[in-house]
BAPAPA-889590 format. One record per residue (C-alpha): residue in one letter; chain; x, y, z. Coordinates in nm, 4 decimals. Layout:
PT   res   chain         px         py         pz
PT     a       A          X          Y          Z
...
This chain:
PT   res   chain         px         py         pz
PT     x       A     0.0000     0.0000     0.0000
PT     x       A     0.0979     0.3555    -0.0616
PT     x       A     0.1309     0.5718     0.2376
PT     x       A    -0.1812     0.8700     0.2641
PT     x       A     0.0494     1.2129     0.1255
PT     x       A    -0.0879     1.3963     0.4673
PT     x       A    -0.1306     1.2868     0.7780
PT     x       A    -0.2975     1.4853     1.0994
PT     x       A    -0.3253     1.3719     1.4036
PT     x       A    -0.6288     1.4926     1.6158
PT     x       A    -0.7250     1.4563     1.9703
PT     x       A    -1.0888     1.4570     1.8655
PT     x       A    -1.3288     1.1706     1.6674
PT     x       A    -1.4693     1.4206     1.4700
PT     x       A    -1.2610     1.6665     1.2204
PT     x       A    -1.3439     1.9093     0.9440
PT     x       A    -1.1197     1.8945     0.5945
PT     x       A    -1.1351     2.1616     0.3499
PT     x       A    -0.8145     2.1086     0.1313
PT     x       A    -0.6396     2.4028     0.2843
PT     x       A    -0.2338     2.3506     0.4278
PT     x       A     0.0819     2.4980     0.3620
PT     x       A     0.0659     2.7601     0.0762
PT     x       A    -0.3326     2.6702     0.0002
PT     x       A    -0.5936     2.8508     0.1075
PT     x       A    -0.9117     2.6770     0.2116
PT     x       A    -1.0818     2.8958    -0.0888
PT     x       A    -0.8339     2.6750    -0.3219
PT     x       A    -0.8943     2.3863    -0.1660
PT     x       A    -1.2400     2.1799    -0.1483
PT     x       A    -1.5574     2.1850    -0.0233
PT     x       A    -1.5740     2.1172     0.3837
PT     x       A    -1.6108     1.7673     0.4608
PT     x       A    -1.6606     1.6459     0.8016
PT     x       A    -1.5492     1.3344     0.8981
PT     x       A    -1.6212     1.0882     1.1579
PT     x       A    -1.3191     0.8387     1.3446
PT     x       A    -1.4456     0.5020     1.3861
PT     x       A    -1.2740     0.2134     1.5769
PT     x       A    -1.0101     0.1653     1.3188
PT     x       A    -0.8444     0.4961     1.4617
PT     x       A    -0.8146     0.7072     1.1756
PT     x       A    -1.0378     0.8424     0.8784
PT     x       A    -0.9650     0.9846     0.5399
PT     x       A    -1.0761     1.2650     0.3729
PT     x       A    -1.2455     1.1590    -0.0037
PT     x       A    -1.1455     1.4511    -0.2056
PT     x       A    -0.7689     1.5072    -0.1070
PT     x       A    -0.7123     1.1973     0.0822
PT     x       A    -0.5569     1.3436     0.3682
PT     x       A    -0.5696     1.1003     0.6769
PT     x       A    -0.6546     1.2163     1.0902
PT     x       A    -0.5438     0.9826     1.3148
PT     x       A    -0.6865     0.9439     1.6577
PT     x       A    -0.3932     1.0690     1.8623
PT     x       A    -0.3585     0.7259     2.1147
PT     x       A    -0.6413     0.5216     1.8788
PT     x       A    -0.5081     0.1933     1.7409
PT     x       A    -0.3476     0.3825     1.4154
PT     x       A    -0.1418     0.6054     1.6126
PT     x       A     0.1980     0.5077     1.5956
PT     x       A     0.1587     0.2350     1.3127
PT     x       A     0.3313     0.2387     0.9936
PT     x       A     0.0366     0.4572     0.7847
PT     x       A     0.1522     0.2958     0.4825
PT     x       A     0.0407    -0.0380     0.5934
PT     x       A    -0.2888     0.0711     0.6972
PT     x       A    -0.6141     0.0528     0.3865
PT     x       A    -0.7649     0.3267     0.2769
PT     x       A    -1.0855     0.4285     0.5127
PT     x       A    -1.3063     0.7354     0.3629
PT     x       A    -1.5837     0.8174     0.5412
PT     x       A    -1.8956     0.6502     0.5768
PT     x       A    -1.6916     0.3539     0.4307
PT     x       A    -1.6701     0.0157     0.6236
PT     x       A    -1.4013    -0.2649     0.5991
């Protein structure tokens, strides 16, 4: 698996993603999404695929690269 280009780690469940980070503003970025952490630890956002990770969930820590893509309101 390829690692997610962006990771943030959160200290809340739930997070808001608008595309915005270093040199982007959120008006070039995409619409707000927010996204729900589920019991896997981590979520990632559908449009720019950056990942949250639950900071002390079962993701944090772990090789992000070996983890499968989880979008929201996706199950595995």
């Amino acid at each position: 698996m390829i690692a997610p280009p962006e990771v943030t780690r959160v200290s809340q469940p739930r997070v808001a993603c608008d595309g915005a980070q270093a040199g982007i503003p959120a008006a070039l970025g995409h619409p707000r999404v927010y996204l729900q952490i589920d019991e896997h630890g981590y979520v990632d956002c559908g449009y720019c695929d950056r990942r949250f990770v639950l900071i002390g969930g079962p993701a944090d820590g772990v090789d992000q690269g070996d983890l499968p893509d989880i979008a929201a309101g996706a199950s595995v």
